[in-house]
Backbone as JSON, one array per atom type, in Angstrom:
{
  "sequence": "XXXXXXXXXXXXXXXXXXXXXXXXXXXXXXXXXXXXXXXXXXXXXXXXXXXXXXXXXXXXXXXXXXXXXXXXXXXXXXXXXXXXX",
  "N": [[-65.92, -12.9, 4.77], [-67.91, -13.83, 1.91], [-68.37, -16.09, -1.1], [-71.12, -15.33, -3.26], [-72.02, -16.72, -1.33], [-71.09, -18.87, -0.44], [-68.0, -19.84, 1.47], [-64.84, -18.6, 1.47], [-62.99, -21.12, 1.0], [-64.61, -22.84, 0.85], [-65.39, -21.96, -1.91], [-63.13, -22.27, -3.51], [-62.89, -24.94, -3.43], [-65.37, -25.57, -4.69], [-65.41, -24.41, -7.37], [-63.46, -25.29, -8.49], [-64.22, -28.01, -8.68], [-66.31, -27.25, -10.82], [-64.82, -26.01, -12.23], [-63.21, -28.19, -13.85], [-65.09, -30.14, -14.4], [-66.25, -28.46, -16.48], [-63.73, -28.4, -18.18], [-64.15, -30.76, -18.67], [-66.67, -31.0, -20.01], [-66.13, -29.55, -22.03], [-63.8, -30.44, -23.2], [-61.33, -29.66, -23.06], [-57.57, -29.4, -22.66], [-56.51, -28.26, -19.43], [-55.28, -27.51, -16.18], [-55.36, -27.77, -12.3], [-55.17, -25.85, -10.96], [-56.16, -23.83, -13.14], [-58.5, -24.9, -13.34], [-59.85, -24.49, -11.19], [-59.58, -21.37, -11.34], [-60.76, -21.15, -13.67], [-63.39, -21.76, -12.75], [-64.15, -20.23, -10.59], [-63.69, -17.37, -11.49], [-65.67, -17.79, -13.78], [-68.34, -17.99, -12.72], [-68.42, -15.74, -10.91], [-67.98, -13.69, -13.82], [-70.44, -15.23, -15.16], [-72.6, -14.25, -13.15], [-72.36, -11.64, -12.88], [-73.02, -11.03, -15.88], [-75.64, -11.69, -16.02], [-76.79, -10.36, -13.78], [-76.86, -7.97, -15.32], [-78.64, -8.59, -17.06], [-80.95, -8.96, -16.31], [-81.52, -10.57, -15.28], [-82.69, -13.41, -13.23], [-80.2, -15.04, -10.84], [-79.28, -17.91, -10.29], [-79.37, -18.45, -7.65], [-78.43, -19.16, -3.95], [-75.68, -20.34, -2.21], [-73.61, -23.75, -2.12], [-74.76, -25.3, -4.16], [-75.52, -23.65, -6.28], [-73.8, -21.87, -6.67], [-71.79, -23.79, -8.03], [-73.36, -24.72, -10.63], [-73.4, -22.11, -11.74], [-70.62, -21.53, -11.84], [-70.06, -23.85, -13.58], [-71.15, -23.28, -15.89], [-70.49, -20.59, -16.82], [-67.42, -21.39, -16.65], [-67.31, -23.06, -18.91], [-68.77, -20.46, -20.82], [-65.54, -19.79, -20.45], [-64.15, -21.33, -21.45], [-64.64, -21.38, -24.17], [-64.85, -18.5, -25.51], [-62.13, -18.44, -25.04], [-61.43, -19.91, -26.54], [-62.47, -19.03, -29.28], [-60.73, -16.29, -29.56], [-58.45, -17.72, -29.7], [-58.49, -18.59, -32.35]],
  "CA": [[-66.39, -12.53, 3.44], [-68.03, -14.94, 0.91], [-68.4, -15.13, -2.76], [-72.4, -16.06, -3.68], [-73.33, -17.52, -0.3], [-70.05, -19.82, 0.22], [-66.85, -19.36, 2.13], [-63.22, -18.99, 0.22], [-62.37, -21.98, 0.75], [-65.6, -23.95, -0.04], [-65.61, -21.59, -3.52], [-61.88, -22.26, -4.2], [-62.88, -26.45, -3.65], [-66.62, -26.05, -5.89], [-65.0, -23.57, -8.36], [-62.16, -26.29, -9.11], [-65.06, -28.83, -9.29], [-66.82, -26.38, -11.53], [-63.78, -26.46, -13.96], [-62.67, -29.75, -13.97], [-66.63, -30.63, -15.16], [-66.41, -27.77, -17.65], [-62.76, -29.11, -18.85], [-64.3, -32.83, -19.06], [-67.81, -31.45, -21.34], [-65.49, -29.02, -23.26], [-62.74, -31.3, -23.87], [-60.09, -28.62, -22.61], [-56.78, -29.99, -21.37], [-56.09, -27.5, -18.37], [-54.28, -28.23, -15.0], [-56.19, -27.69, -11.23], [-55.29, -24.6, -11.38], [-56.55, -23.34, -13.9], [-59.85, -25.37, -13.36], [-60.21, -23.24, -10.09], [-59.55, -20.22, -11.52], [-62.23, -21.16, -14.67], [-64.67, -22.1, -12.2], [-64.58, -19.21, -9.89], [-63.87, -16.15, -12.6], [-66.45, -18.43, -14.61], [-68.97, -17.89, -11.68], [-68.19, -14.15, -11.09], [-68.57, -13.83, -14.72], [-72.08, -15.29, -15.31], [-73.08, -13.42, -12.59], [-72.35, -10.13, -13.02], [-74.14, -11.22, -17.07], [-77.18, -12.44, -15.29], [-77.52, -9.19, -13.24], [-76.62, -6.82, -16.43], [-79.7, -8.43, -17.9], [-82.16, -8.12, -14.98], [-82.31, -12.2, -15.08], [-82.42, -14.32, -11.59], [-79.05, -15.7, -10.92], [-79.48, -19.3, -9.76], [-79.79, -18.67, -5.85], [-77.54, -18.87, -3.02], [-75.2, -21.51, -1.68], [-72.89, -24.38, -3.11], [-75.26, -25.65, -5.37], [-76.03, -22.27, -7.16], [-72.26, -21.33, -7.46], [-71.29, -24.73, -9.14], [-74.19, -24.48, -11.44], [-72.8, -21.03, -12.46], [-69.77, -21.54, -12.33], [-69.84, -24.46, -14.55], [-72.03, -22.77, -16.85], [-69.22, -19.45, -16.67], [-66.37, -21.7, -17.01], [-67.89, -23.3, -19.84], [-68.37, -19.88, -21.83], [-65.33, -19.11, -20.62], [-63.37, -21.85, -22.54], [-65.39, -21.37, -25.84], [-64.34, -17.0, -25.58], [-60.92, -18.34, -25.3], [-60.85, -20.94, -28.15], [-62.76, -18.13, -30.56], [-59.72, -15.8, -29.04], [-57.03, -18.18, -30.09], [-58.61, -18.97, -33.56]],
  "C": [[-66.69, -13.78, 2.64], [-68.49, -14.44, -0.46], [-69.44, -16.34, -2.95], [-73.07, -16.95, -2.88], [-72.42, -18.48, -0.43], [-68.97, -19.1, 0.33], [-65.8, -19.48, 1.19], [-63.48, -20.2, 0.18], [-63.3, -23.03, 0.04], [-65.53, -23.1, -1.6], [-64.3, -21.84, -4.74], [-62.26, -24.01, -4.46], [-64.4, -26.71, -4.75], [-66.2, -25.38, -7.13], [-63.93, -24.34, -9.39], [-62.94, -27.4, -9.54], [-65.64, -28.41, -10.88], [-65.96, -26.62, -12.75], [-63.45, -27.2, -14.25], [-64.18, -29.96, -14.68], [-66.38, -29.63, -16.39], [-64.93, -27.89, -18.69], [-63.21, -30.59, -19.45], [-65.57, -32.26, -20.54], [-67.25, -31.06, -22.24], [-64.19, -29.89, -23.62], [-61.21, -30.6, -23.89], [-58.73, -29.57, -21.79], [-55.81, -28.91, -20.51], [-55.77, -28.46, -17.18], [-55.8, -27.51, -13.89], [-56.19, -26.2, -11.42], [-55.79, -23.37, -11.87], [-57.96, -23.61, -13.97], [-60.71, -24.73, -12.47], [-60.36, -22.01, -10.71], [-61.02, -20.18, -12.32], [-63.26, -21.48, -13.57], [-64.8, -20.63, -10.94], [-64.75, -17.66, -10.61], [-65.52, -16.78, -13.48], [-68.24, -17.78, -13.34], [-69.11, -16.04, -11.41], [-68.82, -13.57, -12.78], [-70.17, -13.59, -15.13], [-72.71, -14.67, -14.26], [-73.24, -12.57, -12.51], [-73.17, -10.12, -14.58], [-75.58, -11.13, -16.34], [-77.71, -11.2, -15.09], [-77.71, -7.91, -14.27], [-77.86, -7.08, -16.98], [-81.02, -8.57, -17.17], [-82.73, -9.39, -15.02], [-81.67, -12.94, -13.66], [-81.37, -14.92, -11.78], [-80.02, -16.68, -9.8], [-79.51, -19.69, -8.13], [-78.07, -18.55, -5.0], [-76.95, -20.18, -2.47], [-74.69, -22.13, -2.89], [-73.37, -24.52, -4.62], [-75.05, -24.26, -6.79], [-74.2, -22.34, -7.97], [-71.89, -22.52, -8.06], [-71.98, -24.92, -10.39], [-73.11, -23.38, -12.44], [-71.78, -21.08, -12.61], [-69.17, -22.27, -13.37], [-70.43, -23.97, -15.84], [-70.5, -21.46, -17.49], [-68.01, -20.08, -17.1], [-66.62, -22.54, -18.51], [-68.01, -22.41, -21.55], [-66.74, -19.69, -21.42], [-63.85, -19.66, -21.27], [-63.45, -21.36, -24.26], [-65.04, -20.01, -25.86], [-62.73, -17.61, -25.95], [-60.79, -18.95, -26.7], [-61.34, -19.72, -29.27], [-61.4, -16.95, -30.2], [-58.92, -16.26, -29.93], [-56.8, -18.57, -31.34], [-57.51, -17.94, -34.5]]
}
């Protein structure tokens, strides 16, 4: 089984990339952890948006899912911070 055209394990190691980049532009101080999680929910996320609005998700393979997922983990700091206001 894969999630967006990569294997677990490559989506658990670009998904952690994914958040760690979207911790560094947003200025978030989260753990690995948590950078995985934001980058793969983040990814899931903008994807399931994308398709709700009948717009091309960014393709298939690593590239695509770190794209999205950085993009995903990105909103999905800025939801939390308006959240915690």
């Amino acid at each position: 089984m894969d999630v967006n055209g990569v294997g677990w394990i490559a989506a658990i190691i670009v998904g952690g990339l994914a958040g760690w980049l979207a911790e560094m532009v947003m200025k978030s101080n989260t753990g690995i952890l948590t950078n995985i999680i934001l980058g793969i929910v983040g990814a899931i996320v903008l994807n399931a948006i994308l398709q709700a609005l009948n717009i091309g998700v960014f393709g298939v393979g690593w590239v695509a899912y770190l794209i999205t997922g950085f993009i995903g983990a990105c909103l999905l700091i800025w939801v939390g911070r308006l959240v915690r206001r």
